[in-house]
N, CA, C, O and CB atoms as a CASP TS submission, in Angstrom:
PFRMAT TS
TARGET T0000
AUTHOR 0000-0000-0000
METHOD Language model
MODEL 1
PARENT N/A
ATOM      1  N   UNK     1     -45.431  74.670-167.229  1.00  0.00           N
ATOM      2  CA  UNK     1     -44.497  75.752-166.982  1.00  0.00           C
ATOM      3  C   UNK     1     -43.106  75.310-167.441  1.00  0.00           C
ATOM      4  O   UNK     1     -42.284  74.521-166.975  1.00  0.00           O
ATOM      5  CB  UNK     1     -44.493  76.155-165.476  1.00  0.00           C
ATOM      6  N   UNK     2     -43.130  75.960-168.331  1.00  0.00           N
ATOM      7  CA  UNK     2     -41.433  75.913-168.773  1.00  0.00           C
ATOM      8  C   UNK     2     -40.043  76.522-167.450  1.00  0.00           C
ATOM      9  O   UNK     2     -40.025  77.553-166.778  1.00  0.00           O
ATOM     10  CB  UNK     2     -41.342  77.223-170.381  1.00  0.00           C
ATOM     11  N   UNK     3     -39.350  75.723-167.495  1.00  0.00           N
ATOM     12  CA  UNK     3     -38.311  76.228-166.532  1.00  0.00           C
ATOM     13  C   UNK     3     -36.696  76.379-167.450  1.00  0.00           C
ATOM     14  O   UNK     3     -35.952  75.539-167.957  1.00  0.00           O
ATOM     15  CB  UNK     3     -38.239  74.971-165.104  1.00  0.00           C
ATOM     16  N   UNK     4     -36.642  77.994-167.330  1.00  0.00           N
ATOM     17  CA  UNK     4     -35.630  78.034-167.652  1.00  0.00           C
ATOM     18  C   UNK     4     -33.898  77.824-167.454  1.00  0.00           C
ATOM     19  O   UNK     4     -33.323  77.935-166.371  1.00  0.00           O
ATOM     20  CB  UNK     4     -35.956  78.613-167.778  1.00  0.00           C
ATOM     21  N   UNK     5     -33.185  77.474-168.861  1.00  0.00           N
ATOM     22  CA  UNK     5     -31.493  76.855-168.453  1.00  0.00           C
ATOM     23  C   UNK     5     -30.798  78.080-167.977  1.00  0.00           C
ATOM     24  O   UNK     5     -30.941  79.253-168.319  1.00  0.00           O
ATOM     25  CB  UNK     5     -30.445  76.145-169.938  1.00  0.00           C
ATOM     26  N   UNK     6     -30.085  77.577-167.187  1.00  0.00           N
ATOM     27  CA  UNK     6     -29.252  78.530-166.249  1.00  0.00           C
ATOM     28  C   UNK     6     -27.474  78.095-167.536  1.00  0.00           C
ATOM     29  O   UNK     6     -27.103  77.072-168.113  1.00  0.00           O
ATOM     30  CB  UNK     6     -29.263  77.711-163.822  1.00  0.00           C
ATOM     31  N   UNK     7     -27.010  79.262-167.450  1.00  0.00           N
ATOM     32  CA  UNK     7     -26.080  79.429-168.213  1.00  0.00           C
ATOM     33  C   UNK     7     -24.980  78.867-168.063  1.00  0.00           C
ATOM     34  O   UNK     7     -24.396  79.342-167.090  1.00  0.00           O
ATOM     35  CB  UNK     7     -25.911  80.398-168.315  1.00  0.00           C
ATOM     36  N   UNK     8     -24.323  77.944-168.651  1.00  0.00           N
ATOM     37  CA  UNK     8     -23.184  77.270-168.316  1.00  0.00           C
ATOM     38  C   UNK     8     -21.928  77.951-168.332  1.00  0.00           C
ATOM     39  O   UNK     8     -20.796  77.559-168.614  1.00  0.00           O
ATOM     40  CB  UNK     8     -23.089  76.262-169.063  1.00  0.00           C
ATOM     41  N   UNK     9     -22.234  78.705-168.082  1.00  0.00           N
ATOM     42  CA  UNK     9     -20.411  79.618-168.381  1.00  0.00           C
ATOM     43  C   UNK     9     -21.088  80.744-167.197  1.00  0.00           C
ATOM     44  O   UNK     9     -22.233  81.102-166.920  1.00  0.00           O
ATOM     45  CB  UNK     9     -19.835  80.669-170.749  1.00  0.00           C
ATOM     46  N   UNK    10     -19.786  81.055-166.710  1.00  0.00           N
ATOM     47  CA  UNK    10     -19.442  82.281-165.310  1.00  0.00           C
ATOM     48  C   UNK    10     -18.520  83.057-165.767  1.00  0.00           C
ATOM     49  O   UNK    10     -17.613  82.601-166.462  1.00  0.00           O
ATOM     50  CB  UNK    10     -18.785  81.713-163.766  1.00  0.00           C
ATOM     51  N   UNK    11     -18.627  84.727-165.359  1.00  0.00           N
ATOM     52  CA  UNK    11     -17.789  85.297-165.323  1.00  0.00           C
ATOM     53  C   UNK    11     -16.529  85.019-164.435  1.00  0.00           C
ATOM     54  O   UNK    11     -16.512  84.665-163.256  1.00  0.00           O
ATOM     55  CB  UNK    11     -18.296  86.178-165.228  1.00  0.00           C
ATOM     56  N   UNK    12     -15.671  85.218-165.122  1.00  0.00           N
ATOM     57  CA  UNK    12     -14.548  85.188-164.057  1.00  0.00           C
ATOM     58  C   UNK    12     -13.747  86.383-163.638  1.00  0.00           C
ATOM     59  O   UNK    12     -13.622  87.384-164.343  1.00  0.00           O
ATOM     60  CB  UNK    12     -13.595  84.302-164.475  1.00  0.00           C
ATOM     61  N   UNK    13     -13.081  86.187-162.170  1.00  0.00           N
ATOM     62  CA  UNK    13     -12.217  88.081-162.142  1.00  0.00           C
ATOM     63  C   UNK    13     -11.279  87.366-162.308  1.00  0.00           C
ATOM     64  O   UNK    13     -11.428  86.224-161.873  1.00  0.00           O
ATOM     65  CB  UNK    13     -12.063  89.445-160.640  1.00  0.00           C
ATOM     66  N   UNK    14     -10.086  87.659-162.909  1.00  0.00           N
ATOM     67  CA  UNK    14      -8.846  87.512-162.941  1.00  0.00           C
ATOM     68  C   UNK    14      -7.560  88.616-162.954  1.00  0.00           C
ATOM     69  O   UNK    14      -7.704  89.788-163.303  1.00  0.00           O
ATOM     70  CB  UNK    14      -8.859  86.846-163.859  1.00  0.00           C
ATOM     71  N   UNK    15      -6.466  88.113-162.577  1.00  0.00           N
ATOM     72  CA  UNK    15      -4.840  88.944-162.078  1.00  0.00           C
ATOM     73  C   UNK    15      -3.707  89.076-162.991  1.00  0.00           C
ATOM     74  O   UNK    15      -2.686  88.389-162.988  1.00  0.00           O
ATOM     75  CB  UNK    15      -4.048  88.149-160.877  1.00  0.00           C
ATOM     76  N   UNK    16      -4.001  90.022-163.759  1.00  0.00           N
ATOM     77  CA  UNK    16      -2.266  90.069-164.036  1.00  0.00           C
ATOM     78  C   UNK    16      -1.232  89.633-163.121  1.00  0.00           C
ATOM     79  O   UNK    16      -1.122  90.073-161.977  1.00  0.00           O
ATOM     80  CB  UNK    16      -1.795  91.424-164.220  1.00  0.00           C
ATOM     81  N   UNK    17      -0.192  88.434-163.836  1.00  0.00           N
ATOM     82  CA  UNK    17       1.236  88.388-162.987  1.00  0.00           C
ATOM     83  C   UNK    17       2.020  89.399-163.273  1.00  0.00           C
ATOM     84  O   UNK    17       2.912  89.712-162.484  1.00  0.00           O
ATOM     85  CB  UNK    17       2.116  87.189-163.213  1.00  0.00           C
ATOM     86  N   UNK    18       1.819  90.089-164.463  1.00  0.00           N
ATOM     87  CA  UNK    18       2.956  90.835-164.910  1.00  0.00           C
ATOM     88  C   UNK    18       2.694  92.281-163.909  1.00  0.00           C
ATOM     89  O   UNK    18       3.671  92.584-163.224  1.00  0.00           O
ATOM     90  CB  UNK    18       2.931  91.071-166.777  1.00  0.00           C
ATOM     91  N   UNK    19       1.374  93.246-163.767  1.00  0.00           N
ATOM     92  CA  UNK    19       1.196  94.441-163.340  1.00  0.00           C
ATOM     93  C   UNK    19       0.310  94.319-162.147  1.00  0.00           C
ATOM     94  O   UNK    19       0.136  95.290-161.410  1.00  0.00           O
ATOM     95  CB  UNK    19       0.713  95.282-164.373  1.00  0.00           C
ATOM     96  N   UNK    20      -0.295  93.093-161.911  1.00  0.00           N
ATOM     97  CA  UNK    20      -1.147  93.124-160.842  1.00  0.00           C
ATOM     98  C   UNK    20      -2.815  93.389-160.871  1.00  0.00           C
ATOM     99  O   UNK    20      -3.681  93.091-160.048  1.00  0.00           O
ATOM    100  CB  UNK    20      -0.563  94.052-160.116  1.00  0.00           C
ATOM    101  N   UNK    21      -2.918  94.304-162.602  1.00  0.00           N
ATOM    102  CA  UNK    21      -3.969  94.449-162.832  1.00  0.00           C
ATOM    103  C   UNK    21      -5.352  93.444-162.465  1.00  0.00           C
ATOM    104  O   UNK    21      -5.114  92.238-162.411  1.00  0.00           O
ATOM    105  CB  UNK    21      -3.715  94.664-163.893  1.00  0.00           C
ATOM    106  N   UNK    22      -6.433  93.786-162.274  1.00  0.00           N
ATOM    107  CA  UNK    22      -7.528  92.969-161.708  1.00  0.00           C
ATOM    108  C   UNK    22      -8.207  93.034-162.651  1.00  0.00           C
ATOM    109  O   UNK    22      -8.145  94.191-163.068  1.00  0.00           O
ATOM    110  CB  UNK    22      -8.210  93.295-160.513  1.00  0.00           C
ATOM    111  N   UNK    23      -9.371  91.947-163.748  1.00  0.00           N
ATOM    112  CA  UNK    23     -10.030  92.408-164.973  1.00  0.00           C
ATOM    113  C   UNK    23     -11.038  91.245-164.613  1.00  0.00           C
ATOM    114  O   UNK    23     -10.740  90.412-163.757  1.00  0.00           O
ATOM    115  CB  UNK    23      -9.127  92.442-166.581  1.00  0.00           C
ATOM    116  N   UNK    24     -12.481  91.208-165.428  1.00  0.00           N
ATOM    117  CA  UNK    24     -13.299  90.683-165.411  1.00  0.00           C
ATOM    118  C   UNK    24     -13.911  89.949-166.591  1.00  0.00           C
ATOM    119  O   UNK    24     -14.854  90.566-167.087  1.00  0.00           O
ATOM    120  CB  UNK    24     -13.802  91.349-164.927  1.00  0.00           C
ATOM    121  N   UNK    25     -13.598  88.714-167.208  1.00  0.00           N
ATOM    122  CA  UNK    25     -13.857  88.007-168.718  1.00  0.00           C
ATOM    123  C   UNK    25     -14.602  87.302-168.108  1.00  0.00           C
ATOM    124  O   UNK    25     -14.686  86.936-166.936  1.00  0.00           O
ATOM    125  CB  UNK    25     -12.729  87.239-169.705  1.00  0.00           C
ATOM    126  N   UNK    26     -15.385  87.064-169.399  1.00  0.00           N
ATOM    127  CA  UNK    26     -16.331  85.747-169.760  1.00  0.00           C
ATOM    128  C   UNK    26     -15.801  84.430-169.782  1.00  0.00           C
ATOM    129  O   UNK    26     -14.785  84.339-170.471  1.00  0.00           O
ATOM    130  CB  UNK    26     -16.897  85.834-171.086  1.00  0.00           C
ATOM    131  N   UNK    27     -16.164  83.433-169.263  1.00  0.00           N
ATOM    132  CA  UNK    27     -15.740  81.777-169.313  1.00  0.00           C
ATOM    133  C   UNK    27     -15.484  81.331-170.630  1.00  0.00           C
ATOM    134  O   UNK    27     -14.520  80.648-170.977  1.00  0.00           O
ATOM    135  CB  UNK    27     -16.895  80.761-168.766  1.00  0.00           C
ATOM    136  N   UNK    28     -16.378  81.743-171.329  1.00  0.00           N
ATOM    137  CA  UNK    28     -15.989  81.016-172.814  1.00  0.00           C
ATOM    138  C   UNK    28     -16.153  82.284-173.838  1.00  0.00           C
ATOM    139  O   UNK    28     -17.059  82.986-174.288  1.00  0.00           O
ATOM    140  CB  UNK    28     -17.210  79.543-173.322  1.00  0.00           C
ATOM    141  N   UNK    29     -14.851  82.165-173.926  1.00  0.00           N
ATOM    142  CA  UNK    29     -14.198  83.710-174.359  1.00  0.00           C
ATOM    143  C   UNK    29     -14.408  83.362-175.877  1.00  0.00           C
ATOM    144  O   UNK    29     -14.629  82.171-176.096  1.00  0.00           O
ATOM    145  CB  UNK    29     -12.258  84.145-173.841  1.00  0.00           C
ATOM    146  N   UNK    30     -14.371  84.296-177.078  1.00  0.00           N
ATOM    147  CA  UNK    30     -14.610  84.266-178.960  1.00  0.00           C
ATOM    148  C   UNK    30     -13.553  85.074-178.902  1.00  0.00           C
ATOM    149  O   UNK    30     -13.308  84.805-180.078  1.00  0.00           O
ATOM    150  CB  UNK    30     -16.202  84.964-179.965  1.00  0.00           C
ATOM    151  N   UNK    31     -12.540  85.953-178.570  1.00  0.00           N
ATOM    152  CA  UNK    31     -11.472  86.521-178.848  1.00  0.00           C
ATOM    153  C   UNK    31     -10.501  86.767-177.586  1.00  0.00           C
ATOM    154  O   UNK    31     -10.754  86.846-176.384  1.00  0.00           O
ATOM    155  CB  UNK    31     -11.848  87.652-179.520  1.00  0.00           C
ATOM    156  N   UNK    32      -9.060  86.878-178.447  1.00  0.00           N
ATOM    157  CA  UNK    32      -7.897  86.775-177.188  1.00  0.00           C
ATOM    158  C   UNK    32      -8.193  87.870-176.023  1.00  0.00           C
ATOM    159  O   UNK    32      -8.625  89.008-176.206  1.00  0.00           O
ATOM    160  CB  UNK    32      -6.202  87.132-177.827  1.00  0.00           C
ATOM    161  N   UNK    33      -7.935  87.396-175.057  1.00  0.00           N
ATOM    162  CA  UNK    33      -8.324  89.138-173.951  1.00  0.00           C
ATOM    163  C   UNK    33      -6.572  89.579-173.584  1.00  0.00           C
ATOM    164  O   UNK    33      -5.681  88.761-173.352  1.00  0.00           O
ATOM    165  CB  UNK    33      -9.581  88.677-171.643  1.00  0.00           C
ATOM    166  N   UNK    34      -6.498  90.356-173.600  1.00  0.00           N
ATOM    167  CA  UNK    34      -5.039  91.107-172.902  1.00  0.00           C
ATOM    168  C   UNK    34      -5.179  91.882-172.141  1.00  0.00           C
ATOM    169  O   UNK    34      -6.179  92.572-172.339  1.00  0.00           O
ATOM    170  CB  UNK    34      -4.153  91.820-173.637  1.00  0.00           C
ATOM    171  N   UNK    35      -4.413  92.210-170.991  1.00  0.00           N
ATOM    172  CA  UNK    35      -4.591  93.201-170.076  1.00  0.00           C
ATOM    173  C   UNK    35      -4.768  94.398-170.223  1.00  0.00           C
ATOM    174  O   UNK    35      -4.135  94.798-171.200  1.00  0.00           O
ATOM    175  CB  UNK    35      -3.873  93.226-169.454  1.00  0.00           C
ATOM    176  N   UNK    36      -5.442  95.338-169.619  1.00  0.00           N
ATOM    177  CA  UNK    36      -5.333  96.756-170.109  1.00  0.00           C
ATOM    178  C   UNK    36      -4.875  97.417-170.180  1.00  0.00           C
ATOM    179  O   UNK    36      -4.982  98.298-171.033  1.00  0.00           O
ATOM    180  CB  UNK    36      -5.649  97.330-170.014  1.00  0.00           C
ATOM    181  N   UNK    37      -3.767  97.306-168.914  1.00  0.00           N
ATOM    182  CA  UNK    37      -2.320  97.905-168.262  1.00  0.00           C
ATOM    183  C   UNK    37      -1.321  97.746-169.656  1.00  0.00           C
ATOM    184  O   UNK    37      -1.104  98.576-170.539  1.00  0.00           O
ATOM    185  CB  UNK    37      -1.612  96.776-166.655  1.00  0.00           C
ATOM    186  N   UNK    38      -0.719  96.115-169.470  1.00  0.00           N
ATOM    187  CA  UNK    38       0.447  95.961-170.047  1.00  0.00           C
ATOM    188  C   UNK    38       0.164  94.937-170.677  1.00  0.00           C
ATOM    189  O   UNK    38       0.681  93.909-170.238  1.00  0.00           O
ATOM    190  CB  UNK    38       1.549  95.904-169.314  1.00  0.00           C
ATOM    191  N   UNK    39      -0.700  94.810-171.863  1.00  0.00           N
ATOM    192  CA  UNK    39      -1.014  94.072-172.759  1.00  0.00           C
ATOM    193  C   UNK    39      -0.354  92.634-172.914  1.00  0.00           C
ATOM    194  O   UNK    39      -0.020  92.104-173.974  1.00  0.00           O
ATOM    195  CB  UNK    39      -0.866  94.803-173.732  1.00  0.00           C
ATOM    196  N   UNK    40      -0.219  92.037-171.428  1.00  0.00           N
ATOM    197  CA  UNK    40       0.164  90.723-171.609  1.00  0.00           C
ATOM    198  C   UNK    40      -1.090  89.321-172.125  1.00  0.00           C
ATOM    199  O   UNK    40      -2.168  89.434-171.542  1.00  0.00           O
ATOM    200  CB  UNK    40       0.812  90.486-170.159  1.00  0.00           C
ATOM    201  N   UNK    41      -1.042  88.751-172.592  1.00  0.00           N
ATOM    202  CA  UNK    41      -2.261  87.934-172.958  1.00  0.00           C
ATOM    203  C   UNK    41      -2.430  86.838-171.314  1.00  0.00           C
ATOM    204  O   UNK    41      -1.652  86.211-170.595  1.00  0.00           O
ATOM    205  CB  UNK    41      -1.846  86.861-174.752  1.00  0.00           C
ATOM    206  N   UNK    42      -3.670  87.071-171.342  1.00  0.00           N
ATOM    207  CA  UNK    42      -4.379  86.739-169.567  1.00  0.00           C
ATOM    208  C   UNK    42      -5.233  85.274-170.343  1.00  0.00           C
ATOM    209  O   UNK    42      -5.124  84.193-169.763  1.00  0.00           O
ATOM    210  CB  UNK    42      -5.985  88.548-168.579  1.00  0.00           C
ATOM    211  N   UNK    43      -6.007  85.356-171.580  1.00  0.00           N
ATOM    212  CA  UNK    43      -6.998  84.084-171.775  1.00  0.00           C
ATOM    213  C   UNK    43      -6.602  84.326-172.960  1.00  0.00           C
ATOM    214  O   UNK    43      -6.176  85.368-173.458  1.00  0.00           O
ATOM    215  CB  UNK    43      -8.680  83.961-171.400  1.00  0.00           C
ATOM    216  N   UNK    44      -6.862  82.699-173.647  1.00  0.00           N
ATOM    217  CA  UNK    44      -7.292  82.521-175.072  1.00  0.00           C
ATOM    218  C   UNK    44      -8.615  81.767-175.094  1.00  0.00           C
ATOM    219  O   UNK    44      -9.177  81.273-174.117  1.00  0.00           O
ATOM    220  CB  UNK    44      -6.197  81.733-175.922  1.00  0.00           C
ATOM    221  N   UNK    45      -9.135  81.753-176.710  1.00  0.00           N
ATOM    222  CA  UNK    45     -10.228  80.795-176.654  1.00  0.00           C
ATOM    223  C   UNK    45      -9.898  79.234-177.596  1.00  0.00           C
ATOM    224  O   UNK    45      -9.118  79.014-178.522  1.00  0.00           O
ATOM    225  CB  UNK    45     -11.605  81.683-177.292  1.00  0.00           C
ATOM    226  N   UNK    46     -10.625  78.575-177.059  1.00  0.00           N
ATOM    227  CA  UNK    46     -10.372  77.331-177.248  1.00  0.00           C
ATOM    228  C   UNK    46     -11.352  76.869-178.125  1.00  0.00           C
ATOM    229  O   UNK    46     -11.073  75.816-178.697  1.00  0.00           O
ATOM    230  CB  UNK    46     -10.282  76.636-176.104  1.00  0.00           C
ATOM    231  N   UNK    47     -12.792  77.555-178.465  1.00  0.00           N
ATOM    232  CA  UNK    47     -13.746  76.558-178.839  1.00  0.00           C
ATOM    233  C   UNK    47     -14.682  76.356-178.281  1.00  0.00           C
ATOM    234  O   UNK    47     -15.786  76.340-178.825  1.00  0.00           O
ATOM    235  CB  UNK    47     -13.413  75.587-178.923  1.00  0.00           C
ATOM    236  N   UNK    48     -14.445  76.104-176.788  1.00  0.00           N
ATOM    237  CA  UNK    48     -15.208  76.240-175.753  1.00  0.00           C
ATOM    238  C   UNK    48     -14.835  76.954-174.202  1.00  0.00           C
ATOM    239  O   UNK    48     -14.742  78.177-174.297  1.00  0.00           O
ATOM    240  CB  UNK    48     -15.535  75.017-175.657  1.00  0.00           C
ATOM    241  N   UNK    49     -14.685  76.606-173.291  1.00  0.00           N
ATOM    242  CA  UNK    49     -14.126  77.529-172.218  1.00  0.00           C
ATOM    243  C   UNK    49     -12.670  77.992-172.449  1.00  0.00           C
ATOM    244  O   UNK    49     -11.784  77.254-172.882  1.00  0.00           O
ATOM    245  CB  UNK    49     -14.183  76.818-170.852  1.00  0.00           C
ATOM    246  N   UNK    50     -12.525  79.216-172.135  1.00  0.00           N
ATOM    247  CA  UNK    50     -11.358  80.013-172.493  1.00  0.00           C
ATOM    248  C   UNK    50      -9.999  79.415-172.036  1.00  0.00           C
ATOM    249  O   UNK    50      -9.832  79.789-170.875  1.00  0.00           O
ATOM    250  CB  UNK    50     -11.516  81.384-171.906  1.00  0.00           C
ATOM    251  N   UNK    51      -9.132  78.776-172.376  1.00  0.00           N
ATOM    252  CA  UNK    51      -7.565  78.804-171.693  1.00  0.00           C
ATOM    253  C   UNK    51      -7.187  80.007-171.119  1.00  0.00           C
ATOM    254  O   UNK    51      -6.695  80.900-171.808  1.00  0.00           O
ATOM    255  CB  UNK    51      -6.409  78.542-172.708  1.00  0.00           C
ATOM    256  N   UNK    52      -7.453  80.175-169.365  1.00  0.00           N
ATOM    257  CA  UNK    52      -6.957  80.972-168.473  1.00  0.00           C
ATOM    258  C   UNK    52      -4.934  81.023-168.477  1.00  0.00           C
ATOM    259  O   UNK    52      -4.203  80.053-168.277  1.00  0.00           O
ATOM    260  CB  UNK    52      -7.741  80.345-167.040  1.00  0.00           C
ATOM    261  N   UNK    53      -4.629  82.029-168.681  1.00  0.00           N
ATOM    262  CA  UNK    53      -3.335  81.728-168.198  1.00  0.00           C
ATOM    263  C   UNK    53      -2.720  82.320-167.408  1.00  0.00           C
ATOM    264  O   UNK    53      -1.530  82.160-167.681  1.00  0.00           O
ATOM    265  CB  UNK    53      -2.627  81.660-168.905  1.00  0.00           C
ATOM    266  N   UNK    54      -2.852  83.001-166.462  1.00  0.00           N
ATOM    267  CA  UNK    54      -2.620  84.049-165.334  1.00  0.00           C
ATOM    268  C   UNK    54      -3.801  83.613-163.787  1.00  0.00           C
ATOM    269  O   UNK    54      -4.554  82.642-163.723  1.00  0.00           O
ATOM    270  CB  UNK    54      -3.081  85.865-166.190  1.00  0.00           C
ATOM    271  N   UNK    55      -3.647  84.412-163.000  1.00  0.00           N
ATOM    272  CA  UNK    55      -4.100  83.851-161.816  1.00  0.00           C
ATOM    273  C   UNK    55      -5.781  84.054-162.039  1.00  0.00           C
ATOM    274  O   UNK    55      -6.379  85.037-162.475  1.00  0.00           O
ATOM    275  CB  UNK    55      -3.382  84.640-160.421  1.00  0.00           C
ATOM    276  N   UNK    56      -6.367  82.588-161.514  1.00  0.00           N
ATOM    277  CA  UNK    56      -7.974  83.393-161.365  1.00  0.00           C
ATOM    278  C   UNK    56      -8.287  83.146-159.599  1.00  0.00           C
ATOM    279  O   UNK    56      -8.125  82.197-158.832  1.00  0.00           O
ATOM    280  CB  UNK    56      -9.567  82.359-162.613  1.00  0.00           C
ATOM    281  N   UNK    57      -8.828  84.587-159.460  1.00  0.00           N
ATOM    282  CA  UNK    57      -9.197  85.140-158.092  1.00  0.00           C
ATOM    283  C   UNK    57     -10.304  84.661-157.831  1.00  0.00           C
ATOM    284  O   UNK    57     -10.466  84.221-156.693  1.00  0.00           O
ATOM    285  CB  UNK    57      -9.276  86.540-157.917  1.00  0.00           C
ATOM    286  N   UNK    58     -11.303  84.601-158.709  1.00  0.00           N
ATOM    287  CA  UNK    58     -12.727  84.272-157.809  1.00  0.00           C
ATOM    288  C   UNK    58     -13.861  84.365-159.208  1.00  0.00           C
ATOM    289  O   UNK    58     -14.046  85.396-159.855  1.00  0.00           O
ATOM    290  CB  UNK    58     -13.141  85.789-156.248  1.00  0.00           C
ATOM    291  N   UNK    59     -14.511  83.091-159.460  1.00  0.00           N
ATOM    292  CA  UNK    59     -15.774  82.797-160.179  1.00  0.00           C
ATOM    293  C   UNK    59     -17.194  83.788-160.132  1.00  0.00           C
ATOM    294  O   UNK    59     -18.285  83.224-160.216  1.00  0.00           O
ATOM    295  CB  UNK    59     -16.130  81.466-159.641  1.00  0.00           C
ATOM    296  N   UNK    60     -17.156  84.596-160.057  1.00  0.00           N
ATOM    297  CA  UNK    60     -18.465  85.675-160.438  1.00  0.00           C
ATOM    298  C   UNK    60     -19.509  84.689-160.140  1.00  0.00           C
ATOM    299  O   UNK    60     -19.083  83.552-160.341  1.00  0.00           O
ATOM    300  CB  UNK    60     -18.613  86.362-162.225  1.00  0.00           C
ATOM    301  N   UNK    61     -20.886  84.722-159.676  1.00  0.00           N
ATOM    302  CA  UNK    61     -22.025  84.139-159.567  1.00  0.00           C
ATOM    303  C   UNK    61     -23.442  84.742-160.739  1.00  0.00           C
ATOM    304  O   UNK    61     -24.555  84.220-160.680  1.00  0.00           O
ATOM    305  CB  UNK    61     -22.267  84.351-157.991  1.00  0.00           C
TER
END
């Protein structure tokens, strides 16, 4: 019996500082994310897990 890999990357929720907005990205992000509100940049990607730059609220399961 094959047992399958559990995914190394989590969603994350994260906070706008600028509007407060609440949004939901992927850990290892392939393009910049910006808020939806007020288009401040919240993550970049690195390659591998995203450079968060705004508040993160809570790791998704």
């Amino acid at each position: 019996m094959k047992k399958i890999q559990e995914p190394s990357s989590k969603f994350i929720k994260i906070r706008c500082s600028g509007c407060k907005n609440e949004q939901i990205v992927f850990g290892k992000l392939s393009s910049k994310v910006t808020c939806l509100v007020c288009n401040t940049v919240l993550a970049e990607p690195t390659g591998g897990k995203g450079r968060i730059k705004t508040q993160i609220l809570e790791v998704l399961e």
